[in-house]
Phi, psi and omega in degrees: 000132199280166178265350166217135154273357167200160186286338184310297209289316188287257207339318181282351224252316189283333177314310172324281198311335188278326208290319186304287175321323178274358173254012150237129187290001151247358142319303183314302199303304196275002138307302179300323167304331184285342168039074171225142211250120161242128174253128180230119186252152211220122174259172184357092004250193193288162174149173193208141183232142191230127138222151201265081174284011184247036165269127167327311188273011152142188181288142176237141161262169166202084179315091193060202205287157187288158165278003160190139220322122168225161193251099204275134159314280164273117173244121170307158138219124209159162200301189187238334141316323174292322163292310176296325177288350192268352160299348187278290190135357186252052174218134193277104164356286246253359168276334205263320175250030131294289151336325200071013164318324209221115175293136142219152173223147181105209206257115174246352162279335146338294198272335175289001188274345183272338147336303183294308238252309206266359179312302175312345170273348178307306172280349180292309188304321175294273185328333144318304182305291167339265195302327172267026177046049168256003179347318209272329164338307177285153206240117201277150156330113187276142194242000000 
């Protein structure tokens, strides 16, 4: 059973998760330095989330299409269940686009420079599901 059944709750859940992050200013600096456009297209259920790191006033998100044309370095691709684990903390990157768990095309050395700086979401996210009383959302450790 996928863990959304429409894309709205995961789109609000990553919305948290970017504002929280971008409010601490070395986090921001090292998005924005990376000046990189990422599209992550999401199956079942369907949807896509963008983010802009070359805007001057700071990181923009965007939940399913942008309001205006952007050119992405990279686009993800993969279910949305892959994605919450991997916001969860438990999915290895680099085992998922190996595997073909997880597609990508475009500058992935780029974006793998963005691990440290995106790490620190894990616990924002976990901590989201908490608070918007999604607990039962999280994926607990398999022992």
């Amino acid at each position: 059973m996928a863990y959304f059944s429409d894309p709205q709750t995961f789109y609000d859940l990553l919305v948290g998760v970017f504002d929280k992050l971008m409010a601490d200013p070395n986090i921001a600096q090292k998005a924005k330095d990376s000046q990189l456009i990422v599209r992550f297209v999401y199956r079942n259920p369907e949807g896509e989330f963008w983010v802009d790191c070359t805007d001057p006033e700071g990181v923009k998100v965007y939940p399913g299409t942008p309001p205006k044309e952007l050119t992405p370095d990279a686009v993800m691709t993969m279910e949305m269940d892959t994605a919450h684990a991997f916001w969860c903390g438990k999915l290895n990157l680099l085992g998922a686009l190996s595997s073909g768990e997880i597609e990508a095309e475009g500058s992935m050395p780029r974006l793998l420079k963005l691990l440290p700086v995106i790490k620190p979401a894990y616990d924002v996210y976990n901590g989201l599901l908490d608070e918007k009383g999604l607990s039962d959302l999280k994926i607990e450790d398999e022992d």
